[in-house]
C-alpha positions as CSV (number, residue, x, y, z in Angstrom):
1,X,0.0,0.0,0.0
2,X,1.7,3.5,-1.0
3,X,1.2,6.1,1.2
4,X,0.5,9.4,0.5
5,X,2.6,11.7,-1.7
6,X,4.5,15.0,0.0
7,X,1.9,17.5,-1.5
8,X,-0.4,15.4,0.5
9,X,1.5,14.8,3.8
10,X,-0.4,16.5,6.2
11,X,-2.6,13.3,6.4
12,X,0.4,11.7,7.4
13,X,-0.3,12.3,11.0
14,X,-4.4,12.3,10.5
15,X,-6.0,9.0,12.0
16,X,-8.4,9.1,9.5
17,X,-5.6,9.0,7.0
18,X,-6.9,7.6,3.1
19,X,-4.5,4.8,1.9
20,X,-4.5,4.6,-1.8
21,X,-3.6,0.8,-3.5
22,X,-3.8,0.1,-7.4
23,X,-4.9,-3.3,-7.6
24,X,-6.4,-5.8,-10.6
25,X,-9.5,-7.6,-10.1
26,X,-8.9,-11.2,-10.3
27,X,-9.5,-12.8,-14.0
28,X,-9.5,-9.1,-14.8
29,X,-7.6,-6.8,-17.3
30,X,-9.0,-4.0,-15.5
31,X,-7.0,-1.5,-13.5
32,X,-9.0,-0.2,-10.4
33,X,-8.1,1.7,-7.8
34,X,-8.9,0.2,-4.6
35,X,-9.3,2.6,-2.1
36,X,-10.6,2.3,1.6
37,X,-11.0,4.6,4.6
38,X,-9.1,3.6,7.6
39,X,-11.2,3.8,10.7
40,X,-14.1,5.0,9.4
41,X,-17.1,3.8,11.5
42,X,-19.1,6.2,12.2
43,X,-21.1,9.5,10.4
44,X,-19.2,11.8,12.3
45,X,-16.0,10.5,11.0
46,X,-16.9,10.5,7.7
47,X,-17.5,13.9,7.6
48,X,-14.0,14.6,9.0
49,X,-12.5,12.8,6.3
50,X,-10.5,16.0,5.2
51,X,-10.3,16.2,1.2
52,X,-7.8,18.9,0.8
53,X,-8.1,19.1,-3.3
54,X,-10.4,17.7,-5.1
55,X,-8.8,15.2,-6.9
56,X,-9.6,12.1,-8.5
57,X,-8.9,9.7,-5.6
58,X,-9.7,12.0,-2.5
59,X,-13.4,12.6,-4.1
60,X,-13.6,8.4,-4.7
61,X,-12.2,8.5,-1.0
62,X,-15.2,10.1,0.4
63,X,-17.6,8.2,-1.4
64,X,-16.5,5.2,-0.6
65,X,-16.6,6.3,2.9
66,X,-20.3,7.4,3.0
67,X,-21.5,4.1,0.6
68,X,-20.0,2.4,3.3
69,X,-22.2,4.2,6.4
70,X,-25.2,3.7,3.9
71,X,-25.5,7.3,2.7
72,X,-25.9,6.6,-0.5
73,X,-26.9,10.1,-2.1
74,X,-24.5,12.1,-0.4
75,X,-21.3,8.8,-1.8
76,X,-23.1,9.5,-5.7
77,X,-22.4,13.1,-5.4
78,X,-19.0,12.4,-5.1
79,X,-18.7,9.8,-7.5
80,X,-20.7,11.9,-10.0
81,X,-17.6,14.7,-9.2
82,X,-15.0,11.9,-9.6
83,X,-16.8,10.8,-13.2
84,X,-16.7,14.9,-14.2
85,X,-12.8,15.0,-13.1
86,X,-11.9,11.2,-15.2
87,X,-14.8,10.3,-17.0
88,X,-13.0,7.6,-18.4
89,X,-12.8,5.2,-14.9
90,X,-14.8,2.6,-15.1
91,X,-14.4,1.7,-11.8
92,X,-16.4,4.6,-10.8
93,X,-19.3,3.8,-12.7
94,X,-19.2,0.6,-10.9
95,X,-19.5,2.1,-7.1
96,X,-22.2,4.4,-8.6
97,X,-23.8,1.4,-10.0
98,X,-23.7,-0.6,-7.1
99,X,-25.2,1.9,-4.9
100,X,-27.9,2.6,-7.1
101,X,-28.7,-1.2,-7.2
102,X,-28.6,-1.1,-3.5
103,X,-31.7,2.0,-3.5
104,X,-33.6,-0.3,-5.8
105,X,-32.9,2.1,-8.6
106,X,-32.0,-0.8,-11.2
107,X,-32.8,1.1,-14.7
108,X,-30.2,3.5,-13.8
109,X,-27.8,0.9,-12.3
110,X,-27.7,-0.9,-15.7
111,X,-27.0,2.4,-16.7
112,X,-23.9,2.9,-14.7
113,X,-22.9,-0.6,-15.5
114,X,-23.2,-0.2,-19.5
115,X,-20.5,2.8,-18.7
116,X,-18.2,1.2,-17.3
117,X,-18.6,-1.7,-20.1
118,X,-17.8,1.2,-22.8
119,X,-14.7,2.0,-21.0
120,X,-13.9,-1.9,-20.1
121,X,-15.8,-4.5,-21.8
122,X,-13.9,-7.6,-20.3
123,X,-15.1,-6.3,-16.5
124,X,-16.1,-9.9,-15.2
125,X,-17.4,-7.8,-11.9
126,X,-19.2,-5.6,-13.4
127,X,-20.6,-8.6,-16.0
128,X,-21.4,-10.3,-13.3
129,X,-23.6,-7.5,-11.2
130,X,-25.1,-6.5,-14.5
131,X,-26.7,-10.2,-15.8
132,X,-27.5,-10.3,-11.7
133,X,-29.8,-7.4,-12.0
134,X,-31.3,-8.5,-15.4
135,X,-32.2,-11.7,-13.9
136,X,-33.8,-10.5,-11.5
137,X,-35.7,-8.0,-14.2
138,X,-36.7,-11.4,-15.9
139,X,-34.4,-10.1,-18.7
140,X,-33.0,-13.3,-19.3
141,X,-31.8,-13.7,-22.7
142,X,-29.9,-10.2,-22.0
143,X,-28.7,-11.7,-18.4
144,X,-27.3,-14.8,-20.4
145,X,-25.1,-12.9,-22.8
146,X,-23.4,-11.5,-19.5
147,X,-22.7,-14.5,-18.3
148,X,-21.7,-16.2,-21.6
149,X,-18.8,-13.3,-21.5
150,X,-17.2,-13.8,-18.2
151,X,-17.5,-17.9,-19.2
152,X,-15.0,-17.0,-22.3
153,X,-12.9,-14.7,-20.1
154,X,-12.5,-17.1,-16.7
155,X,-14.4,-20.6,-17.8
156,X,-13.7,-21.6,-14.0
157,X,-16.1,-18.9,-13.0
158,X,-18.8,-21.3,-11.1
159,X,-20.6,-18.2,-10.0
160,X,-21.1,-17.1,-13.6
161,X,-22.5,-20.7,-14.6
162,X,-24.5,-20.7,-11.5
163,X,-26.5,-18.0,-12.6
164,X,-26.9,-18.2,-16.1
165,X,-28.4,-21.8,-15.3
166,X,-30.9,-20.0,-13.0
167,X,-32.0,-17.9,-16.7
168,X,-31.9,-21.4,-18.5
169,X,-34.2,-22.8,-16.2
170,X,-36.3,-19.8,-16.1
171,X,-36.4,-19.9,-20.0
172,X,-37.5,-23.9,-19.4
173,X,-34.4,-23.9,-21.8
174,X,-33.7,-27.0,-19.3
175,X,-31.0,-29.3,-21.3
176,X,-28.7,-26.4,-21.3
177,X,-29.3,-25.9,-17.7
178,X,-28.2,-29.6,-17.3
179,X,-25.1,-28.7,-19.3
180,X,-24.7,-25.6,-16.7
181,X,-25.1,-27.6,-13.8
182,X,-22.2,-30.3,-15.3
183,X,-19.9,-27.7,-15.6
184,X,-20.4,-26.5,-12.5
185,X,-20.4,-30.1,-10.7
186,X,-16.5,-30.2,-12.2
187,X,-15.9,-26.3,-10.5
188,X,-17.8,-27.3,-7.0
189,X,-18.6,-30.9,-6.8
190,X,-19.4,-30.5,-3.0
191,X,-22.7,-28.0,-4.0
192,X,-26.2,-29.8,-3.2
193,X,-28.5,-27.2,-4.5
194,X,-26.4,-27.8,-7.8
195,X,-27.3,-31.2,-7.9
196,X,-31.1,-30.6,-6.9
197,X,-31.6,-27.9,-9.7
198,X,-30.2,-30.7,-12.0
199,X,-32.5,-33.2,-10.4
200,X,-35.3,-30.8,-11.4
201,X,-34.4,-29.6,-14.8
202,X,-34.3,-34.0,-15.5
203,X,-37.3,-34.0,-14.1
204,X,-38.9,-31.2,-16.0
205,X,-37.6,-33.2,-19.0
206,X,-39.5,-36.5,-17.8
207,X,-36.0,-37.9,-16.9
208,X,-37.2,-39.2,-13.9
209,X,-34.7,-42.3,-13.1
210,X,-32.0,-39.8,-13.7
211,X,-33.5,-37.1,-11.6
212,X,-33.7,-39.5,-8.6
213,X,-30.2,-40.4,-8.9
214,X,-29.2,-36.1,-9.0
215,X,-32.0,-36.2,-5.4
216,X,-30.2,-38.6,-3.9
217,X,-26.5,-36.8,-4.5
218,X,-27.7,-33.5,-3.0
219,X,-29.2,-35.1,-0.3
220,X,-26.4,-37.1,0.5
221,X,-24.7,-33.7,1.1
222,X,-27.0,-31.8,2.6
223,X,-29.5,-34.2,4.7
224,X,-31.9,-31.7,5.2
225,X,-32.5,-30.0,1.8
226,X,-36.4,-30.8,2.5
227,X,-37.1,-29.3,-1.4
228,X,-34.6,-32.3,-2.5
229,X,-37.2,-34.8,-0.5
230,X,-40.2,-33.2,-1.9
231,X,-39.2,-33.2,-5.6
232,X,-37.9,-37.0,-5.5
233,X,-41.1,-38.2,-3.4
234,X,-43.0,-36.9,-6.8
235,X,-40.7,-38.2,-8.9
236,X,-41.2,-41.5,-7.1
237,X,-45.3,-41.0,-7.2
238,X,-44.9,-40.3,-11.3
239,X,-42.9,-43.8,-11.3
240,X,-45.9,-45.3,-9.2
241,X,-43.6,-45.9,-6.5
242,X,-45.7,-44.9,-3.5
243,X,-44.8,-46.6,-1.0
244,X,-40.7,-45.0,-1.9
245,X,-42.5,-41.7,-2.3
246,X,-44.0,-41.8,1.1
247,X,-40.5,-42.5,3.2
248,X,-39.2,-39.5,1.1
249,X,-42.1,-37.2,2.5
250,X,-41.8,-38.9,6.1
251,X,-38.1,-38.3,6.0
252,X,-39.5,-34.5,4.6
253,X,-42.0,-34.4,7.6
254,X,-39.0,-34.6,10.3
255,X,-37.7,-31.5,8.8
256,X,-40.3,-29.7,8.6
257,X,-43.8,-31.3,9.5
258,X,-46.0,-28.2,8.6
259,X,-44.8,-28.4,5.1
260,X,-48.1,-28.2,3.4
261,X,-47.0,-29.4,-0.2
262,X,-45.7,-32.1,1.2
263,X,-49.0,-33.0,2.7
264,X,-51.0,-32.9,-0.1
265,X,-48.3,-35.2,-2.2
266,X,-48.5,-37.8,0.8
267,X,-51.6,-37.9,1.0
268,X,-51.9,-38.7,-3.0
269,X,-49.6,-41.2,-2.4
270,X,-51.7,-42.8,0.4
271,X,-54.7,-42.7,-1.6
272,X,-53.1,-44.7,-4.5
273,X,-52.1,-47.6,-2.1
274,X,-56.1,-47.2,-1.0
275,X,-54.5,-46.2,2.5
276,X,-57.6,-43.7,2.7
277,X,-57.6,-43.1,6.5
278,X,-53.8,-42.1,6.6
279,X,-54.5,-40.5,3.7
280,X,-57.7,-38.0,5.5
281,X,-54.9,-37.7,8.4
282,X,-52.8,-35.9,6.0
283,X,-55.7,-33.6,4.5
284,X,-57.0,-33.0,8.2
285,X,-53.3,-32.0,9.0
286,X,-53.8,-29.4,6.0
287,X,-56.9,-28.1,7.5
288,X,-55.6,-27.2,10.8
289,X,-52.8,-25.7,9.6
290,X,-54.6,-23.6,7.4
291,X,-58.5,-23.7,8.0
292,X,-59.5,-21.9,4.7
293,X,-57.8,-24.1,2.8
294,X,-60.4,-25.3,0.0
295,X,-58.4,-27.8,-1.6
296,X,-57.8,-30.1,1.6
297,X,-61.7,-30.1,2.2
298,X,-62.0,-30.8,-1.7
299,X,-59.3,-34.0,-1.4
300,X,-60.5,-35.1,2.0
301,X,-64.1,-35.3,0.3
302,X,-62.6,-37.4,-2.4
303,X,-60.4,-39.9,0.0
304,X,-63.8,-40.1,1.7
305,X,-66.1,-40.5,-1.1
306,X,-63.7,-42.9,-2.4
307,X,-64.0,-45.1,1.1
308,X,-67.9,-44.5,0.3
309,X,-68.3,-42.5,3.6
310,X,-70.4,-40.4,1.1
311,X,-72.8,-38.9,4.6
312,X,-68.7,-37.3,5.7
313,X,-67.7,-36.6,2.4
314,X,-71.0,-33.8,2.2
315,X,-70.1,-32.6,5.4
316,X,-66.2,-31.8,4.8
317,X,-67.7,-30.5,1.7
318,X,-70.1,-28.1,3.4
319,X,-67.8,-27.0,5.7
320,X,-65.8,-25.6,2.5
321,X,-69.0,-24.3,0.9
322,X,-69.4,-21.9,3.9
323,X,-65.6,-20.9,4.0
324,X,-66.0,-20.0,0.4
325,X,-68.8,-21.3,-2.2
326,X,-66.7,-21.9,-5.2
327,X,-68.3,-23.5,-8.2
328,X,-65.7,-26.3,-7.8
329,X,-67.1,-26.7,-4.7
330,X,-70.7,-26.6,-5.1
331,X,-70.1,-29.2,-8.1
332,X,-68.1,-31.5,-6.1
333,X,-71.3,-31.9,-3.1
334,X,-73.9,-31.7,-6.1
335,X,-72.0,-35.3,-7.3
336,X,-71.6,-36.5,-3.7
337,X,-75.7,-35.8,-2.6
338,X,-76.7,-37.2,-6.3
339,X,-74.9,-40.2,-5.3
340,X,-76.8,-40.7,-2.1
341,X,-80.4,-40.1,-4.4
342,X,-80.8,-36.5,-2.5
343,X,-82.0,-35.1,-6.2
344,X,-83.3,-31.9,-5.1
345,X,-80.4,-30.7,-3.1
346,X,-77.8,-31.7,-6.2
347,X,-79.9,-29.3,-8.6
348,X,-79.7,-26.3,-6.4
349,X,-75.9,-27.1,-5.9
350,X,-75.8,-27.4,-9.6
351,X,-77.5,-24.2,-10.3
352,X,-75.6,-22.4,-8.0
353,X,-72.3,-23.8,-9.4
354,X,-73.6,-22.3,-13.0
355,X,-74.7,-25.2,-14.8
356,X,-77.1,-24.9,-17.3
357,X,-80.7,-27.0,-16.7
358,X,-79.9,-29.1,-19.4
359,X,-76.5,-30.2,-18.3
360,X,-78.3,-30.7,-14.8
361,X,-81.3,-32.8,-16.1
362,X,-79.1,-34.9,-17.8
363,X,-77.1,-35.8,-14.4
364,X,-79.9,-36.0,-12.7
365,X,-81.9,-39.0,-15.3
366,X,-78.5,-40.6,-15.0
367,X,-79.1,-42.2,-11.3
């Protein structure tokens, strides 16, 4: 680290004394300076930070001072003064941009981040914050063609491929994702959520052998990724493995027992071994977790129709009607009372549900 030059030395003695360093940015061709206030902890400090001309890297100095107390208009005041003294630093643009980012300002972060791309194109930091913020806009075709730049410059960059598979899989572009995800299994072949996105880009492309196997490997480094459980248990359910698919969701229930998506897969699962009592446990579980929650009283009603407790089946049913008398609802116990001859009842359900007398006269000559 230099220190200061003679027409600066009276901050040679100042405890809050700037320390200039010219670094490089690693995988970088890019020269920046890296400059940091000693001691600077508080506001009052940072407004004794004594600039005494108004140069280049005391006006950086500063800003880097107050973006680092969080006072973000007062540290773009003073970059905007550094970019009118050397509009040619990127690096500038970059703290601006980054700040920005931080007050949610992300048009004019871009911004910031396209300047100091004019000035250095081959910025992997800058690349990288960039197709961050475009991702996160959705943008991700333009979010890709970051990343796909820092891959040429520094092909080891994991964090580059990381993201750029999280635009794949957003674009359902999901056998490039895979590709992603290999590459980035050969960088970090210790990261689970690497191998669960895999697992779920295979799945999304019916691969569901293969997605098990990409489960099992995440899971076998992290033993409590729960999301790694819950995608293999359906995996497991669309291979008409239940009884597999319900150790994955009780193994899933230890982590987290009130995981509602979990429930309802369980109880599918139960239903499909004709288990129909465990399978009301899990829909009951549902229900007192959430009491409004339509589709438990809708599947309990089923499992229960489906055990021919058709009397409990109208009741759960009711129950859901009065929390909210969806159509999907008021079909559902129009079926269940038709079933038990109750004629009358299923016609008002019907009309109520919108259907048309035809369609209801129909059902009705049926039974």
């Amino acid at each position: 680290m230099d220190n200061v030059n003679a027409n600066n030395s009276q901050l040679d003695n100042d405890e809050l004394a700037i320390n200039y360093q010219k670094s490089y940015f690693a995988n970088n061709q890019c020269e920046v300076v890296g400059i940091r206030a000693l001691q600077i902890e508080t506001s009052e400090q940072a407004d004794q930070l004594p600039i005494y001309q108004e140069n280049f890297e005391t006006l950086i100095n500063k800003g880097q001072a107050l973006h680092k107390l969080q006072r973000w208009n007062e540290a773009i005041e003073y970059y905007d003064k550094a970019i009118t003294l050397n509009p040619q630093s990127s690096i500038t643009y970059h703290f601006k941009g980054s700040i920005l980012s931080y007050m949610n300002k992300i048009q004019e972060s871009i911004q910031c981040f396209d300047q100091a791309l004019k000035i250095n194109p081959n910025d992997s930091v800058v690349l990288l914050l960039k197709g961050d913020l475009l991702l996160g806009q959705n943008k991700y075709t333009e979010a890709i063609e970051c990343f796909d730049i820092i891959i040429k410059l520094c092909p080891a960059d994991s964090e580059a491929f990381i993201l750029k598979s999280k635009a794949l899989h957003a674009l359902t572009r999901f056998q490039e994702a895979i590709e992603c995800y290999d590459q980035i299994i050969q960088i970090s072949p210790l990261n689970s959520e690497v191998y669960y996105n895999k697992g779920d880009a295979l799945c999304q492309l019916n691969r569901l052998e293969e997605s098990i196997i990409y489960f099992n490997k995440a899971l076998s480094i992290n033993p409590n990724l729960s999301e790694a459980y819950y995608k293999k248990g359906n995996a497991l359910i669309s291979l008409h493995r239940y009884k597999k698919a319900i150790e994955c969701f009780d193994q899933l229930l230890l982590i987290n027992p009130k995981d509602r998506l979990m429930l309802y897969s369980k109880g599918y699962a139960l239903t499909k071994m004709n288990r129909y009592f465990k399978a009301i446990q899990c829909y009951e579980q549902q229900i007192q977790l959430n009491p409004k929650d339509l589709q438990a009283y809708f599947l309990k009603s089923k499992v229960l129709s489906q055990s021919k407790k058709y009397n409990e089946a109208i009741q759960t049913l009711r129950k859901a009607y009065l929390i909210s008398p969806q159509p999907f609802i008021m079909k559902t116990l129009a079926d269940s009372l038709l079933l038990l001859g109750r004629k009358a009842e299923a016609k008002q359900f019907y009309l109520m549900a919108g259907y048309k007398k035809k369609f209801i006269n129909k059902k009705l000559k049926k039974t």
